[in-house]
N, C-alpha and C positions, 0 to 999 in steps of 0.2 A: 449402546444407548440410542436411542430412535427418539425424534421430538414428534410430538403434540400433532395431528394431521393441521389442526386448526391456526396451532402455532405454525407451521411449517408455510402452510396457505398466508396465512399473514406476512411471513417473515421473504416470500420469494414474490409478493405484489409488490411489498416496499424497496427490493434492489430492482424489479423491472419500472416501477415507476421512478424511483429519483437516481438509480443507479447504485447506490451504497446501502448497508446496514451499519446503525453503530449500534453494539451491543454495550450494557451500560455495569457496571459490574460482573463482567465477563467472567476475568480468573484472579484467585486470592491472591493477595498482597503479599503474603509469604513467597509465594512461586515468583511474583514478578523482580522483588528485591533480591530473592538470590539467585537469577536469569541477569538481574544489571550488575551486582558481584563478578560474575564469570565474564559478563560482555565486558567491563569496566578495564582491563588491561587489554582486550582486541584493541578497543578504542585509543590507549593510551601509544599503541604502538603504530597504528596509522597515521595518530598525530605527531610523531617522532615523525615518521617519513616526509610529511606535509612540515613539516620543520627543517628537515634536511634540503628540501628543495624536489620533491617528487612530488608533482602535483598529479597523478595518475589517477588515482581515487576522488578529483573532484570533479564535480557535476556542473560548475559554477563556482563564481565570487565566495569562498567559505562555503561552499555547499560538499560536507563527505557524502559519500556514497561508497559501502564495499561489499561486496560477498562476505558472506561469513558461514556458507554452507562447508567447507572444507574442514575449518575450526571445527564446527557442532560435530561432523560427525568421525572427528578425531578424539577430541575433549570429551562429546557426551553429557554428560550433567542437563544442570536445569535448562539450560539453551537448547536439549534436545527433548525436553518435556512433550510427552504426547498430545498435550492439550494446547501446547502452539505446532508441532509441528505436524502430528497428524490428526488433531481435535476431531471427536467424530461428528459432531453437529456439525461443525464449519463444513466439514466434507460430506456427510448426508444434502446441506446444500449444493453445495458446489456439482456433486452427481445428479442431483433436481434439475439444475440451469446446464451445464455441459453434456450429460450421460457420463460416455467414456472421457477418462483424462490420467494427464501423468502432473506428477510433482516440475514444477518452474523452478524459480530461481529461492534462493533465502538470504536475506541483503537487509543492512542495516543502512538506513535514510540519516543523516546526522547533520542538520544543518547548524555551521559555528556562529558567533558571535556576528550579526554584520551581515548574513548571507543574504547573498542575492535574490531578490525575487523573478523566479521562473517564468517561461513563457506558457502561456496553457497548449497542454497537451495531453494525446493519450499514449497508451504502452501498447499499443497494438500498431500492425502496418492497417495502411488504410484498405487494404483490399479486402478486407474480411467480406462474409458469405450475409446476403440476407435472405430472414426467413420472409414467408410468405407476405407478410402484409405489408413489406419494404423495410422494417427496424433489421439494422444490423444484427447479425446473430450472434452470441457472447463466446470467445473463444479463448479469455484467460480469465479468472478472477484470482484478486489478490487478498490476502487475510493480513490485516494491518495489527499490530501489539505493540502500543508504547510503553518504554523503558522510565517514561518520567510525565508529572503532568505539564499537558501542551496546555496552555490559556493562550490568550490573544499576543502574547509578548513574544512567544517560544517558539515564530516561526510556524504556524499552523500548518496542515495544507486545505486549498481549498477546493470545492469540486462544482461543477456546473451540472445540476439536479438536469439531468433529462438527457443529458449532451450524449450518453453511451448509447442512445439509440442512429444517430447519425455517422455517416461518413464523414472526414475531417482531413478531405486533402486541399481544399481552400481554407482552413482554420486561420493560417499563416499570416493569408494578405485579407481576411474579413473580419476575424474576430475585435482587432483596434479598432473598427469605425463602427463597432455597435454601440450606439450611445448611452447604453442603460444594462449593463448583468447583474445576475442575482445571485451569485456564488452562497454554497454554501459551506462558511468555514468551520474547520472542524476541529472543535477544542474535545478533549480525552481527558482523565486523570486516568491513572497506574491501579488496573483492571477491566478498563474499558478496553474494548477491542472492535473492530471496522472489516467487513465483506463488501470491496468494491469490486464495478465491473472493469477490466482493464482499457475498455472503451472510454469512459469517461472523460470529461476534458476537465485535467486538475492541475495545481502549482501547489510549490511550495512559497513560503511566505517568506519576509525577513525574520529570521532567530534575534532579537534585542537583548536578549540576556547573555550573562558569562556562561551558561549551562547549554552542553550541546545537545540538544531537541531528539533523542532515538527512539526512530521508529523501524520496526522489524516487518520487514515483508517476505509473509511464506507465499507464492504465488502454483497457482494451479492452470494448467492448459488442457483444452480439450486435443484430446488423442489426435484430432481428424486437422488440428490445426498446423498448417505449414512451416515457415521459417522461425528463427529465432524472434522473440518479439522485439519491439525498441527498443525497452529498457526492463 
């Protein structure tokens, strides 16, 4: 499957301008409900452990975070569905913006009841390469799939439209005294899907609901990129 040149053109101005895509009726609701069937016991067993007193798997206050690449490709099923994990559009982009690249990590985002909100940040080291006219040059993209729909309640995450163009090793000690951000937060329902740059500066939000917020990240690195990322 090859997309649309016009569409293609369209679809790679809107992640180098604000950093992300959210695609809005992505994949059917069939595939997505029995992807959360199979994930639904992963999930139940890391919250055993985060019950036992292993808190290894959190990212923060209630915040899961786990791999779940070892699972898919022991189990197989709809978690290893082509159209999340090697969808050809997503990756006809991802070769437009990278060239060469390998498969990253694939990690499910599960923020619980209560969770903490994040400090902003990106999943890249700061030393990445830039192209000619000084923007950072993009050396992971992540392909985002929710498990349930995110609204304003469920813990969103949120992303700062422009920020994957810059370096971001003073983030730390400048970004609390800007007195005015424009985040933009990013609600889904269960078919929508997101192509972020891993540059970007984004948080997760508080989850207020009993429902734990899952979000699936297939991540892609360019070939030529160095060490393991942050996250």
């Amino acid at each position: 499957m090859s997309i649309d040149p016009e569409q293609k053109a369209q679809w790679l101005y809107e992640l180098r301008l604000n950093g992300f895509i959210l695609f809005r009726n992505f994949l059917p609701l069939a595939l997505i409900e029995s992807m959360r069937e199979q994930f639904n016991p992963l999930l139940e067993g890391e919250l055993i452990r985060i019950r036992s007193g292993d808190g290894s798997a959190l990212r923060g206050d209630n915040r899961l975070s786990f791999d779940i690449a070892a699972y898919v490709q022991h189990l197989k099923g709809p978690l290893d569905d082509d159209r999340f994990r090697r969808n050809p559009l997503i990756e006809e982009l991802v070769t437009a913006v990278l060239g060469r690249w390998r498969y990253g990590v694939t990690k499910a985002e599960c923020p619980l009841r209560d969770s903490n909100v994040m400090t902003w940040h990106p999943d890249v080291p700061n030393d990445t390469p830039c192209d000619p006219s000084g923007a950072v040059r993009p050396v992971r993209l992540t392909f985002n799939l929710p498990l349930v729909d995110i609204d304003e309640t469920k813990g969103p995450m949120q992303i700062l439209p422009g920020s994957h163009r810059l370096h971001h090793g003073d983030a730390p000690l400048h970004i609390d005294r800007v007195p005015l951000l424009y985040p933009a937060t990013i609600t889904m329902r269960r078919g929508d899907a997101m192509l972020r740059d891993g540059n970007a500066l984004h948080r997760g939000t508080t989850n207020r609901t009993e429902e734990p917020r899952i979000l699936l990240d297939q991540t892609y690195r360019s070939a030529e990129a160095g060490p393991v990322p942050l996250s």
